[in-house]
TIBA-433667 format. One record per residue (C-alpha): residue in three letters; x, z, y; residue number from 1. Coordinates in steps of 0.5 Angstrom, whole numbers, plus 2048, in hexadecimal, padded with zeros to 3 digits. Each point is the difference from the previous one (the first is absolute). Example, Ala and Ser with C-alpha at 12.3 -4.5 7.8 and 13.67 -1.06 7.14 Angstrom:
2
+-----+-----+-----+-----+-----+
| res |   u |   w |   v |   n |
+-----+-----+-----+-----+-----+
| ALA | 819 | 810 | 7F7 |   1 |
| SER | 802 | 7FE | 807 |   2 |
+-----+-----+-----+-----+-----+
! end
This chain:
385
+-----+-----+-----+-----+-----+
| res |   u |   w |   v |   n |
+-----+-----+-----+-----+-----+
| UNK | 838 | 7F7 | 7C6 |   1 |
| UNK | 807 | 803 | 804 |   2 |
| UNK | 800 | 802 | 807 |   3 |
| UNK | 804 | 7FB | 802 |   4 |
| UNK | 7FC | 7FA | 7FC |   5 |
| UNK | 7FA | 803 | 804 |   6 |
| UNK | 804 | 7FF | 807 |   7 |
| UNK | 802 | 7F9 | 7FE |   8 |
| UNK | 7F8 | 7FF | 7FF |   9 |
| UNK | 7FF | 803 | 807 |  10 |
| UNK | 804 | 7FC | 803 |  11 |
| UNK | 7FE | 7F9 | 7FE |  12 |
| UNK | 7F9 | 801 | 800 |  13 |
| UNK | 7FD | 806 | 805 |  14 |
| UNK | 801 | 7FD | 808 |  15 |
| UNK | 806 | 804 | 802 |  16 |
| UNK | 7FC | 805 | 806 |  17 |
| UNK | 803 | 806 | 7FD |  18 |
| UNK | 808 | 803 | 800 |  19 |
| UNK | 7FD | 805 | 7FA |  20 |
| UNK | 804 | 805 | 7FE |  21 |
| UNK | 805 | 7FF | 7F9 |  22 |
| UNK | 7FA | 804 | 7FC |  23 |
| UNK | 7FB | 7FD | 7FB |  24 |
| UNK | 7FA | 806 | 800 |  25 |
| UNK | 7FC | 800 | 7FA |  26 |
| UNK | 7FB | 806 | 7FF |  27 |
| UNK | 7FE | 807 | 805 |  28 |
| UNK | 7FD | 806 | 800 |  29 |
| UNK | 7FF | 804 | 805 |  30 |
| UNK | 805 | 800 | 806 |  31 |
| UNK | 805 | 7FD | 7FB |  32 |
| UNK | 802 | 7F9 | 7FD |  33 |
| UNK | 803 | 7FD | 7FA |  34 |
| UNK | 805 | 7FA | 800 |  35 |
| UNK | 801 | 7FD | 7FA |  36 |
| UNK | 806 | 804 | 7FD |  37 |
| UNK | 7FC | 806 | 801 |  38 |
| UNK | 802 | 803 | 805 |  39 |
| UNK | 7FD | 804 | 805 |  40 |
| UNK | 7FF | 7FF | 807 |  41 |
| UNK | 7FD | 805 | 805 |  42 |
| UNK | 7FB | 7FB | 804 |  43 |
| UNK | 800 | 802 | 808 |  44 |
| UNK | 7FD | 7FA | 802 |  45 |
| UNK | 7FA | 7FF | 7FE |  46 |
| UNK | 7FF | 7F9 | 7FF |  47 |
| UNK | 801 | 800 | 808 |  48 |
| UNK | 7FB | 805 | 7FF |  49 |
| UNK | 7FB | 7FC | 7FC |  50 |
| UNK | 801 | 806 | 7F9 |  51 |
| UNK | 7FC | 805 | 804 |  52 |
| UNK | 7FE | 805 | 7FA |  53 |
| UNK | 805 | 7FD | 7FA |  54 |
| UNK | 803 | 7FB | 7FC |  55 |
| UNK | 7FB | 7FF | 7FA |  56 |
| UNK | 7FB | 806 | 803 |  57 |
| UNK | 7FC | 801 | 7FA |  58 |
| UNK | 7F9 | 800 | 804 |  59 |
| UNK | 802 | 7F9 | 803 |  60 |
| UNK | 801 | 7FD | 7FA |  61 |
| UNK | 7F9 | 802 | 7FD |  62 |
| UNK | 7FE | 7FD | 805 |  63 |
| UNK | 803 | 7F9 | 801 |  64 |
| UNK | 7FF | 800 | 7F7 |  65 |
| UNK | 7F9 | 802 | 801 |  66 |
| UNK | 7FE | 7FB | 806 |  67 |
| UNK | 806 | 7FA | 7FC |  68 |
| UNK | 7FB | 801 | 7FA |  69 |
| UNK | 7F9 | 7FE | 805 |  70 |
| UNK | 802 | 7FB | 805 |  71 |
| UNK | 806 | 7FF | 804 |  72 |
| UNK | 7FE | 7FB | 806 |  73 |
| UNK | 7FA | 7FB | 800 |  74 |
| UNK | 802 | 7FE | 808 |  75 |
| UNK | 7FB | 803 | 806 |  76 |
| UNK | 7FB | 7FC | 7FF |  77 |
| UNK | 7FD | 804 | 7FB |  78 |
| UNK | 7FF | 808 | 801 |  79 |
| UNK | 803 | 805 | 7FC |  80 |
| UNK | 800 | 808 | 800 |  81 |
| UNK | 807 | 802 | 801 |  82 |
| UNK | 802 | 7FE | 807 |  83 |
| UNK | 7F9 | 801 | 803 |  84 |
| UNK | 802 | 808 | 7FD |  85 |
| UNK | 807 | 7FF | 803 |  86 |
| UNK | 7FD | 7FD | 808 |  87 |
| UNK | 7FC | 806 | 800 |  88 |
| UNK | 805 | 805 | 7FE |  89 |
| UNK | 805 | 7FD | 805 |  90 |
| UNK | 7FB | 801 | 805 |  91 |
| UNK | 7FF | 806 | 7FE |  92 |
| UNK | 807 | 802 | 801 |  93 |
| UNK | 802 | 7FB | 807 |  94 |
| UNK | 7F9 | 801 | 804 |  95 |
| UNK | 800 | 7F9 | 7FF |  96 |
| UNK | 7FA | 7FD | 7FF |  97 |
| UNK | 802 | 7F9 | 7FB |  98 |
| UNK | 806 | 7FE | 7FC |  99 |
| UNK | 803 | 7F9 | 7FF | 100 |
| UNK | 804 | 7FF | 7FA | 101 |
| UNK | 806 | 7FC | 7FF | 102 |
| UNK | 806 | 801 | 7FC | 103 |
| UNK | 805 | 802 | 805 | 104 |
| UNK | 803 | 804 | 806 | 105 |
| UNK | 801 | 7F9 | 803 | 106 |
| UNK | 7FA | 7FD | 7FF | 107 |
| UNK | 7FC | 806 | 802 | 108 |
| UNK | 803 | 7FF | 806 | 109 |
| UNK | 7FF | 7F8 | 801 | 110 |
| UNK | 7F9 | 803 | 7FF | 111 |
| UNK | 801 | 804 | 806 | 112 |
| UNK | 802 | 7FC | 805 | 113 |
| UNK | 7FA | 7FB | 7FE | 114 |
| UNK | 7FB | 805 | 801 | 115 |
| UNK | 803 | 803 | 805 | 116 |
| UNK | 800 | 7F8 | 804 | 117 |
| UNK | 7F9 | 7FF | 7FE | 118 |
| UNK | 7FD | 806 | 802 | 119 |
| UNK | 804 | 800 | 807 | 120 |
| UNK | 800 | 7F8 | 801 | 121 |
| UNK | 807 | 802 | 803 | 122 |
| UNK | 807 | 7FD | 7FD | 123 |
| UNK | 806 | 805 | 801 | 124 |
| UNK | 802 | 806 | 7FD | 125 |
| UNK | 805 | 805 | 801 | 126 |
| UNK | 805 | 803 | 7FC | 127 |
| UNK | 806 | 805 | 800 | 128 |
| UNK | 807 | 800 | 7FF | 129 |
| UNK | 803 | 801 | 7FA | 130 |
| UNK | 7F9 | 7FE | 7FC | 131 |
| UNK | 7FF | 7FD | 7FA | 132 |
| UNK | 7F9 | 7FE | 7FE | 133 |
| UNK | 801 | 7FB | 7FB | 134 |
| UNK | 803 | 7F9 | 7FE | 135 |
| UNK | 7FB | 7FB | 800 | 136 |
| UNK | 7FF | 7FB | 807 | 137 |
| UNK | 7FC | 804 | 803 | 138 |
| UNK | 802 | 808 | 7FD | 139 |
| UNK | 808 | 7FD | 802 | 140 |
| UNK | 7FD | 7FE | 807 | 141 |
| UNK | 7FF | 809 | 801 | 142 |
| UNK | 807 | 801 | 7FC | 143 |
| UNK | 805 | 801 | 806 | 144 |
| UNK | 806 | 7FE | 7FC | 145 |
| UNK | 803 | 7F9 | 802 | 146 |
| UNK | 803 | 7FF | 7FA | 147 |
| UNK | 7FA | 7FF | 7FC | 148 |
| UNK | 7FD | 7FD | 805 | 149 |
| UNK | 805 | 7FA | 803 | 150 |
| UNK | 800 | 7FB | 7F8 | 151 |
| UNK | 7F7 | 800 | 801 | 152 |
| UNK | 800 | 7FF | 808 | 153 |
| UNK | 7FB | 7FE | 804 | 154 |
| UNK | 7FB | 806 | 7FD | 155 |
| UNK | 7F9 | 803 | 802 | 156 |
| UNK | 7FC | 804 | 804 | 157 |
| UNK | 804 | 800 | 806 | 158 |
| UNK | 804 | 807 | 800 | 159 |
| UNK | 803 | 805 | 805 | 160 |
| UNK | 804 | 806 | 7FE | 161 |
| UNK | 800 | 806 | 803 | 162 |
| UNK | 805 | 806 | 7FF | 163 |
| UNK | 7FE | 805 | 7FB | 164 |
| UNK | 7FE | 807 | 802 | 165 |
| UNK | 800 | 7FE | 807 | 166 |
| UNK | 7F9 | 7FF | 804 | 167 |
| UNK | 801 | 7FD | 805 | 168 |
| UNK | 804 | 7FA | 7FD | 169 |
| UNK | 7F9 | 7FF | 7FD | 170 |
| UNK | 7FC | 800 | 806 | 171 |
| UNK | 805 | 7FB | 803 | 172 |
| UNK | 7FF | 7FA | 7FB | 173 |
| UNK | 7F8 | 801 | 800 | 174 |
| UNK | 7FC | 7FA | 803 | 175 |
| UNK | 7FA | 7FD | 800 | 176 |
| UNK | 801 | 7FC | 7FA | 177 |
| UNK | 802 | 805 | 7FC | 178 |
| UNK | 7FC | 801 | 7F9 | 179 |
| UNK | 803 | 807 | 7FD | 180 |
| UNK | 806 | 804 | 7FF | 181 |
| UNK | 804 | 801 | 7FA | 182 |
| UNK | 803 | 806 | 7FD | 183 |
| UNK | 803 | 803 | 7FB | 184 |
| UNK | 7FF | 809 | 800 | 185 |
| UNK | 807 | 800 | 7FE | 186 |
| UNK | 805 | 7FA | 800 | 187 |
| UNK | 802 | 800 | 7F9 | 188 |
| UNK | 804 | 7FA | 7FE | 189 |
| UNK | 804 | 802 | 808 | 190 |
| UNK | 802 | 806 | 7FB | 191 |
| UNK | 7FB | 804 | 801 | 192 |
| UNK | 7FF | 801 | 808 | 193 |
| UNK | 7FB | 805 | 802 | 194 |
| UNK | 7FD | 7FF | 807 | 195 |
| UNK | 7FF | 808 | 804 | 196 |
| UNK | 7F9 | 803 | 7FE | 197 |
| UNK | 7FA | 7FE | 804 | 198 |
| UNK | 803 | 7F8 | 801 | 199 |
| UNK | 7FB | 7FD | 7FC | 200 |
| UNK | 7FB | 803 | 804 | 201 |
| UNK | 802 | 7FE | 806 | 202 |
| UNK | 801 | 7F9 | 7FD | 203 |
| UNK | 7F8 | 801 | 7FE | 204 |
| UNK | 7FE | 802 | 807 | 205 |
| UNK | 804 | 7FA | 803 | 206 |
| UNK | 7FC | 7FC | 7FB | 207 |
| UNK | 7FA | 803 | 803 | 208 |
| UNK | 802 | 7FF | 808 | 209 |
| UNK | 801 | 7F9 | 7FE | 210 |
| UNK | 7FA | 7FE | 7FB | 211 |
| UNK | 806 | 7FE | 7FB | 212 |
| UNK | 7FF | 802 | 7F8 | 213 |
| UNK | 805 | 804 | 7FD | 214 |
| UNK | 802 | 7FD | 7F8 | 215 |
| UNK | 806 | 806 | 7FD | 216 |
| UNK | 803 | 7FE | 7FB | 217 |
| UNK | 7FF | 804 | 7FB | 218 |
| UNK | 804 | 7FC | 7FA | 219 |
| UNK | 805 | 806 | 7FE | 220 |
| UNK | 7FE | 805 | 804 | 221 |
| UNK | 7F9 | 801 | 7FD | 222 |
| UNK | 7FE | 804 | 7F9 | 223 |
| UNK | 802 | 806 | 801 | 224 |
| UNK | 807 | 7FF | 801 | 225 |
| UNK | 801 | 803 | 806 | 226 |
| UNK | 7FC | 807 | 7FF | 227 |
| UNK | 7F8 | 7FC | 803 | 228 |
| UNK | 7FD | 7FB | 7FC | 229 |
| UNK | 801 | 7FB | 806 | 230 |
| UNK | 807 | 802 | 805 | 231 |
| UNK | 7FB | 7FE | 806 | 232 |
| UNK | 7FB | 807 | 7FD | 233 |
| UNK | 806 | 804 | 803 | 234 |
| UNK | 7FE | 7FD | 808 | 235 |
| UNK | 7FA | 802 | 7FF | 236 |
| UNK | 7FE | 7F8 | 801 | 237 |
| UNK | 7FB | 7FB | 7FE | 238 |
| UNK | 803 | 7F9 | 801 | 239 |
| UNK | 7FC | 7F9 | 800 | 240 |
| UNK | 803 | 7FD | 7FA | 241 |
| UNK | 806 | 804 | 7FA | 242 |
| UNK | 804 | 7FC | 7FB | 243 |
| UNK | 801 | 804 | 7FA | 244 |
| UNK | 803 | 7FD | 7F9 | 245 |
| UNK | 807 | 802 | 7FB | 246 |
| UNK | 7FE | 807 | 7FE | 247 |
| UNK | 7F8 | 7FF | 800 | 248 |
| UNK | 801 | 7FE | 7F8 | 249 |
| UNK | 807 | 803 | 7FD | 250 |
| UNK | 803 | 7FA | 801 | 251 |
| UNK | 7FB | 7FA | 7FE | 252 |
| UNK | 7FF | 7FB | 805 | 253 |
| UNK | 7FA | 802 | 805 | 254 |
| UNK | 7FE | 801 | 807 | 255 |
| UNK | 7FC | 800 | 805 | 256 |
| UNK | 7FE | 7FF | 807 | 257 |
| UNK | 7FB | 805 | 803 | 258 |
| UNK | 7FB | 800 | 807 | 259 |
| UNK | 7FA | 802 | 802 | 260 |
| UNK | 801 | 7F8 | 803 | 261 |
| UNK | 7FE | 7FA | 7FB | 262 |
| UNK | 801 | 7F9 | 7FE | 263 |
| UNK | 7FA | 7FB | 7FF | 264 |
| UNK | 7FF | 7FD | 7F9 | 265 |
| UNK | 806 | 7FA | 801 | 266 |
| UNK | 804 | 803 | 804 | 267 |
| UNK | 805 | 802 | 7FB | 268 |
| UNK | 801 | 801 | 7F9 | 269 |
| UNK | 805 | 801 | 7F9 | 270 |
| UNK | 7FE | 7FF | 7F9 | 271 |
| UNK | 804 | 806 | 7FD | 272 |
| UNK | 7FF | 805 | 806 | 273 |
| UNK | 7FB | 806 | 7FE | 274 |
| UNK | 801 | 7FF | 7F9 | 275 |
| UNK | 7FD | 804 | 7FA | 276 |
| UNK | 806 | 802 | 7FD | 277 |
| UNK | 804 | 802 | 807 | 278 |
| UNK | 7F9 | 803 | 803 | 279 |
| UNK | 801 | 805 | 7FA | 280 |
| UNK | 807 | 801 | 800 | 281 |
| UNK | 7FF | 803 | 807 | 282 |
| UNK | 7FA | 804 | 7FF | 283 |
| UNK | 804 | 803 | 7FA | 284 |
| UNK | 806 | 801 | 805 | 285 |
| UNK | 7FC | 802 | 805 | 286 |
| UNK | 7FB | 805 | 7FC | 287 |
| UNK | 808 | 803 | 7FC | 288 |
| UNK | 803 | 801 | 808 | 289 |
| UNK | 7F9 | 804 | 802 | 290 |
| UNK | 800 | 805 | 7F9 | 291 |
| UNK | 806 | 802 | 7FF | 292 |
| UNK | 801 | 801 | 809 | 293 |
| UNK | 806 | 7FC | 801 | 294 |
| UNK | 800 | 7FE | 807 | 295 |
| UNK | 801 | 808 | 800 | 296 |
| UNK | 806 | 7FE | 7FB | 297 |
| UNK | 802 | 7FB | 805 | 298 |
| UNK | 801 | 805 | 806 | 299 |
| UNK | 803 | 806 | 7FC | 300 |
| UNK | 804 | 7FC | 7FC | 301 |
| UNK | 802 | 7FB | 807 | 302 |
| UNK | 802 | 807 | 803 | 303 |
| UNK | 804 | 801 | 7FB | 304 |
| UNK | 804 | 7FB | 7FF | 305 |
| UNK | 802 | 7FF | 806 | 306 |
| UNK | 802 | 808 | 801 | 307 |
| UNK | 805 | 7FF | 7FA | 308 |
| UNK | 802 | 7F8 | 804 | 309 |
| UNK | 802 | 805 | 806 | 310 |
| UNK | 803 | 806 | 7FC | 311 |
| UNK | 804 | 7FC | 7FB | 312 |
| UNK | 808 | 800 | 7FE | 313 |
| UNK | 7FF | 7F8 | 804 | 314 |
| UNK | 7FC | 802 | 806 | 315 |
| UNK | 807 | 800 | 804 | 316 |
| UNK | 7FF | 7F9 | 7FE | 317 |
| UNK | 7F9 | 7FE | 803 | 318 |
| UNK | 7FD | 7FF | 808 | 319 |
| UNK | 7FA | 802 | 7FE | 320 |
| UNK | 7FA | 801 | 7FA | 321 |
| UNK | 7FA | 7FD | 803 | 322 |
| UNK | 7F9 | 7FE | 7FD | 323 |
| UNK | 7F9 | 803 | 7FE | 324 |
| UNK | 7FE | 802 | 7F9 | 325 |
| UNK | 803 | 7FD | 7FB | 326 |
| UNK | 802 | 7FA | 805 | 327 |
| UNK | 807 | 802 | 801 | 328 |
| UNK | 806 | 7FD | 804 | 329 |
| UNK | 808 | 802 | 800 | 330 |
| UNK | 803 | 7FE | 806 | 331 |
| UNK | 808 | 800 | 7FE | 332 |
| UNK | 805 | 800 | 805 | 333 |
| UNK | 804 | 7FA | 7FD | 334 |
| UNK | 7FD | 7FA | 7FD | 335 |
| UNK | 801 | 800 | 7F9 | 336 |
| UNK | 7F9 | 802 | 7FF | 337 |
| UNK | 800 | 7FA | 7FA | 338 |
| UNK | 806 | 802 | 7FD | 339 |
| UNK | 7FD | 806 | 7FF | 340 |
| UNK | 7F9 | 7FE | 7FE | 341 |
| UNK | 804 | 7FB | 7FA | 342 |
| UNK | 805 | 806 | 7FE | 343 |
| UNK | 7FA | 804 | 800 | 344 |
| UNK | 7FD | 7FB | 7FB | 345 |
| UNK | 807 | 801 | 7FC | 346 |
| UNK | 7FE | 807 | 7FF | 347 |
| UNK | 7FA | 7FF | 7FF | 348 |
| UNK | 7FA | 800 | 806 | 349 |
| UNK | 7FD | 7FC | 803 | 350 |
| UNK | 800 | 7FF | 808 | 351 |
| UNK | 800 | 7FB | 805 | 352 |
| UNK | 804 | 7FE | 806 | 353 |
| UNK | 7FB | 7FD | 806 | 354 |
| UNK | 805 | 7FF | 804 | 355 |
| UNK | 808 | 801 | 7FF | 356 |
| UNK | 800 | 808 | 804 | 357 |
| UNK | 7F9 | 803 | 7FB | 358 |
| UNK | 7FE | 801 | 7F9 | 359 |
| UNK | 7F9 | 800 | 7FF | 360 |
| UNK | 7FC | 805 | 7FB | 361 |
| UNK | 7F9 | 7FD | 7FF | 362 |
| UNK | 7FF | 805 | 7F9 | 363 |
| UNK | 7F9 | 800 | 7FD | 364 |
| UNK | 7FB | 805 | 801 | 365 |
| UNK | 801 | 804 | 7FB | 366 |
| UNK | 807 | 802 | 800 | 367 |
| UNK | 803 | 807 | 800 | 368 |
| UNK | 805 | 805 | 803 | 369 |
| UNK | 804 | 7FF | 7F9 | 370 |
| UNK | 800 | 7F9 | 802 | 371 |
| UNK | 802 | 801 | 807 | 372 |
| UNK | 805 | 804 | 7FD | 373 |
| UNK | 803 | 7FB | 7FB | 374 |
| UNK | 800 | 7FA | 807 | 375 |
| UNK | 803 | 804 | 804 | 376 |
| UNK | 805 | 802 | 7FA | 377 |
| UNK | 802 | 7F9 | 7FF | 378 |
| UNK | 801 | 7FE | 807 | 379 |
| UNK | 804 | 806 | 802 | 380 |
| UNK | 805 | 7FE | 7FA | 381 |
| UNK | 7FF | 7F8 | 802 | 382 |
| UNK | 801 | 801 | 807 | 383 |
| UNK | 806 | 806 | 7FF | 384 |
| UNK | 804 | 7FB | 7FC | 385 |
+-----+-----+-----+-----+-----+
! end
């Protein structure tokens, strides 16, 4: 089938949600993709961070053609082996004790904010500016952008949003009815903001001072991207509830909500959550992410990249390259930053715009200086035209 017959089938049968960009992939490898024609293309996107080691890894594959093979999901009523394996290693890894698996960031943090009411008694939460949490009711309800919410108005919880990487502004919003607060350890879809080091610790102790739960969201920040396997491990923090899901198994639909708290049976639920098949793509992405050391990778490779941003023949072009690991924001001085990302494309690199001043860079895990070197490259030549 053509690519033009493709995108007629598209329009007419997919809901229209999406603006995608004027490509149909068909295969990867590594940090490349393919689209139909052939053509190659250098992927420093990610997913939006979901391929964390690798189009088509080879380990990953083993393991979901191993599992596809046994069994895929029988729902929760029955226990299975991969995901009791799989909530022992998150445990492991976040210092929290028990997981709840779903399917998405959004539904992890519906999750959230049901056990944060039901173990606090409490209604209302707080947010940040600029924070994006998701697009379900109760997820859009955290998101700070008006536009996405305004067509689906009233929502709940009942929400108030702070200044992010200012203090005081939280402690100004908080009352007696305020059951947690929500944050993101960088601001990923804002375009990539990061807060002043030691403000996710002053929102943990605020927490504390106030008998308020702390819930970070760790949907993309989380796997390794940003040099530790969870971004609040660099503050040296333990919070009450973390959101985890897009790179936790290469890009196969799986997450999970994480707390020492816990449901009662009835409470909540998902028929899909915590499957056989995606509890083993995620403790193969996992195991892959700890023996071949990539959160070094992420923060030797992160500090490269963004050393060759700041020295490259375009830097005259650019305010700022900010970020953490392989997390990385360009910060233009104009406003073209989807211009950019869709020529970009032409030239062969995927990247995206978060908003219309940043281009995003969310490569996988295992990227290398040779392919910094080919990114940066092609943005030199994209951006000097």
């Amino acid at each position: 089938m053509t690519t033009d017959e493709l995108k007629q089938l598209e329009a007419e049968h997919i809901m229209q949600t999406y603006k995608r960009f004027d490509v149909i992939l068909e295969r990867g490898e590594g940090c490349y993709v393919y689209d139909q024609a052939g053509k190659k293309y250098l992927d420093f996107i990610g997913g939006i961070a979901t391929c964390s080691i690798g189009h088509a890894n080879p380990a990953v594959t083993k393991a979901v053609t191993d599992q596809v093979g046994k069994l895929t999901s029988v729902s929760n009523l029955y226990f299975t082996e991969p995901p009791i394996l799989l909530a022992k290693k998150l445990s492991e890894l976040s210092g929290l004790k028990k997981s709840f698996f779903c399917n998405s960031g959004a539904e992890a943090n519906e999750a959230a904010i049901k056990l944060a009411k039901k173990i606090t008694g409490k209604t209302d939460f707080i947010a940040f500016n600029n924070a994006f949490h998701g697009r379900t009711s109760g997820s859009l309800a955290l998101t700070a952008n008006e536009a996405y919410k305004k067509p689906f108005l009233p929502l709940t919880p009942n929400v108030k949003f702070a200044e992010y990487d200012n203090i005081d502004s939280l402690q100004e919003l908080i009352d007696d009815n305020t059951a947690a607060v929500i944050i993101e350890p960088i601001q990923g879809e804002s375009g990539i903001i990061v807060p002043k080091n030691g403000f996710l610790k002053q929102v943990r102790e605020l927490c504390d001072q106030g008998g308020i739960l702390m819930i970070v969201d760790e949907v993309q920040t989380g796997i390794g991207r940003t040099g530790k396997f969870y971004a609040y491990q660099h503050e040296d923090i333990m919070p009450d509830i973390v959101t985890t899901a897009k790179g936790l198994a290469n890009g196969f639909p799986i997450a999970a909500c994480m707390s020492n708290l816990d449901f009662e049976a009835g409470d909540h639920g998902t028929t899909l959550g915590g499957n056989a098949l995606g509890a083993a793509a995620a403790l193969a992405t996992i195991d892959y992410i700890e023996s071949h050391d990539l959160q070094k990778n992420a923060q030797v490779i992160g500090d490269y990249l963004q050393e060759s941003l700041r020295n490259s023949d375009f830097k005259d072009k650019i305010s700022e390259v900010r970020g953490m690991g392989l997390m990385i924001g360009v910060v233009l001085k104009t406003d073209d930053a989807k211009e950019i990302v869709n020529k970009a494309l032409q030239a062969g690199l995927l990247c995206n715009a978060p908003t219309t001043m940043v281009i995003r860079m969310l490569p996988p895990l295992t990227v290398t200086k040779q392919e910094v070197d080919e990114c940066v490259a092609i943005l030199t030549e994209v951006i000097n035209s």
